[in-house]
N, C-alpha and C positions, 0 to 999 in steps of 0.2 A: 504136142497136143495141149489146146486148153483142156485145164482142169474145172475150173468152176461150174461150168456147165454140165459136169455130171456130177456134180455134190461132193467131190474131193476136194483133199483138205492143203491143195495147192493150184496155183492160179496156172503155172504150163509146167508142162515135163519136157526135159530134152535124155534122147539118147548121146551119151558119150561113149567114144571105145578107146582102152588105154593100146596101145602097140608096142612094138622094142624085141627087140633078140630075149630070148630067154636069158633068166637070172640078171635081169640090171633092176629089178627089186616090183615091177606094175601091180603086184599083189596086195605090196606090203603099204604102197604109196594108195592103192584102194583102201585096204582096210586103215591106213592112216586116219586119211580125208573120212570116211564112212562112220567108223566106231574108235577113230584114236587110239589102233592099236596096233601093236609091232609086234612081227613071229619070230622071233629069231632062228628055231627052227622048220620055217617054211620048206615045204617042197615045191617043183615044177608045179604050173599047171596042167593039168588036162583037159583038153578042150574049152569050155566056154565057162565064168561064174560071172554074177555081177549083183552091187548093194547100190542102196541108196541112201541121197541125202538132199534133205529142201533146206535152202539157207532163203532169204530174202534179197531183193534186186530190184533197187529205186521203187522198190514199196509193196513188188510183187515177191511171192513164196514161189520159188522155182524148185520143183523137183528134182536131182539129176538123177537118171538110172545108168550109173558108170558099167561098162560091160570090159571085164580084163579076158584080152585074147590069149591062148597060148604061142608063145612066140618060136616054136620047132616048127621043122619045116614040115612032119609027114600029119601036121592038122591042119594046114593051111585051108585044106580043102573044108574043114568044118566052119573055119573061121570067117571067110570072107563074107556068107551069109551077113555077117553080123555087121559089116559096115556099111548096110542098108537101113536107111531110117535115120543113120547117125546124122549130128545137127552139128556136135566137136570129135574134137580125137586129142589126144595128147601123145606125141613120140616121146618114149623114153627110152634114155640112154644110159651105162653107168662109164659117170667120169675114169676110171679107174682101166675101162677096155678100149683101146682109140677103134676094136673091128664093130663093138657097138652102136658107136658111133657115127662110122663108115657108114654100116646099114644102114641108118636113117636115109638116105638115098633112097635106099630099097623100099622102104617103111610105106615116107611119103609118096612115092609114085605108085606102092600097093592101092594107098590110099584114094588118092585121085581117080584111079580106073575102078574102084569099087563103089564110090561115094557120093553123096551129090558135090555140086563145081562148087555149093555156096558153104562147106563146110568150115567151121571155125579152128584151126590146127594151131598149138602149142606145141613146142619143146621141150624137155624134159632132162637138164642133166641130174641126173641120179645119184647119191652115196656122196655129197659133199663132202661129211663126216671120216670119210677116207682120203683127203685134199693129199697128204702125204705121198700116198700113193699116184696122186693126178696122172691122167695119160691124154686127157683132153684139156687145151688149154681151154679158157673161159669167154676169152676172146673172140677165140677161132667160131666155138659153137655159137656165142649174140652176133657174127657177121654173118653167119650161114642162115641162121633164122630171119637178121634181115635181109639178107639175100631174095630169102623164100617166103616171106611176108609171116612172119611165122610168132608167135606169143615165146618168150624165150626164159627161163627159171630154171636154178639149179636149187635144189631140195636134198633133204634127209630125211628118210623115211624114218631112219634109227631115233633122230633125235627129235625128228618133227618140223624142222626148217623147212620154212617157203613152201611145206603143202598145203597149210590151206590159201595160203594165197593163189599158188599156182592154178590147182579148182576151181578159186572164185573169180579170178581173173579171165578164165576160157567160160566160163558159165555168164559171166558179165559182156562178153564179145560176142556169147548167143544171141544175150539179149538183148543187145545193141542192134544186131544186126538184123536180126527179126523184125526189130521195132521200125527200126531205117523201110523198110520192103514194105511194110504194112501204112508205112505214112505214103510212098510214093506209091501204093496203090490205089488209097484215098485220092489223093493229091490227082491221080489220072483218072479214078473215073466223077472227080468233081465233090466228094463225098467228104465231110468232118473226117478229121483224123480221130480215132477213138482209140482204146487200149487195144496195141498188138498182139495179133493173133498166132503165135507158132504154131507149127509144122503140127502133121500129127503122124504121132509113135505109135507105131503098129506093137511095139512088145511095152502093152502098158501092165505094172503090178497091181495086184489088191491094194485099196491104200493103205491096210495098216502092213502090205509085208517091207519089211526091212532089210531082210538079206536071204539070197536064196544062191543053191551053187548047182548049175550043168550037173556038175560030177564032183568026186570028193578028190584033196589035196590044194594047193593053194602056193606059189610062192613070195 
């Protein structure tokens, strides 16, 4: 959605949804990226929270409203709602479980059949900060991503590594790719290219809420 056009205090919003097996950290790497902050005793999610955060993007304030799914199987049924409207997604993994990993199979093809075709997807290996432990090599997961055309970062939620990069970089490939769609629509029906107009997000906030949760707990 553009935002300027209703007097908010950012120029688009995009929906993102984090995915991942439960416990490879999608909570913590939210509340990272959101409020820079780490739970160490986090629990599960249940069902559906999500916060925001506007950074700026070659000049524009992009809104993102990240949405963390619970990643157990008997919510799925709640969950999949939510990868409608999405514009990114992030798969995350933690390096330390190779069956998390695995799933991302699972993840992205959840994904695809929920989602629109033009969705922006990243990678996610999780809990660098446990490298000791590794069960995934580093390798494996940057050939699989370009395998699958895929934005590829491994992050610490604990310590703060490569999240906000990882955020800005899939929030950057919205905007890229928004912009691309919006020039070759110009461009066909003969018309100036003017600033890009993204999608529009049916689950928009008040502008000033900042974080709001489905339901209480968080992992």
């Amino acid at each position: 959605m553009q935002g300027e056009d209703y007097g908010y205090d950012y120029d688009f919003l995009f929906k993102i949804v984090l995915i991942g097996d439960s416990g490879v950290g999608k909570s913590n790497l939210l509340s990272r990226f959101t409020a820079n902050e780490f739970n160490l005793d986090s629990k599960t999610t249940i069902g559906v929270e999500f916060a925001t955060r506007t950074i700026e993007v070659e000049g524009k304030k992009i809104k993102a409203q990240i949405w963390d799914t619970a990643g157990q199987e008997r919510y799925r049924a709640i969950t999949t709602a939510y990868y409608r409207a999405a514009v990114g997604a992030l798969i995350v993994y933690d390096i330390t479980k190779s069956s998390s990993y695995e799933n991302c199979n699972h993840w992205l093809a959840e994904l695809k059949q929920n989602a629109d075709e033009n969705v922006a997807v990243g990678l996610i290996g999780n809990k660098s900060d446990l490298d000791h432990k590794r069960a995934v090599p580093t390798d494996e997961a940057r050939n699989y991503a370009q395998e699958n055309q895929l934005l590829f970062t491994e992050t610490s939620a604990l310590n703060a590594d490569n999240v906000d990069e990882a955020f800005r970089a899939l929030i950057t490939a919205i905007y890229q790719m928004i912009s691309k769609n919006q020039l070759d629509l110009n461009d066909a029906s003969g018309n100036n290219a003017n600033a890009p107009k993204g999608p529009t997000i049916s689950l928009t906030p008040a502008p000033n809420e900042k974080h709001k949760k489905s339901t209480n707990n968080c992992c």
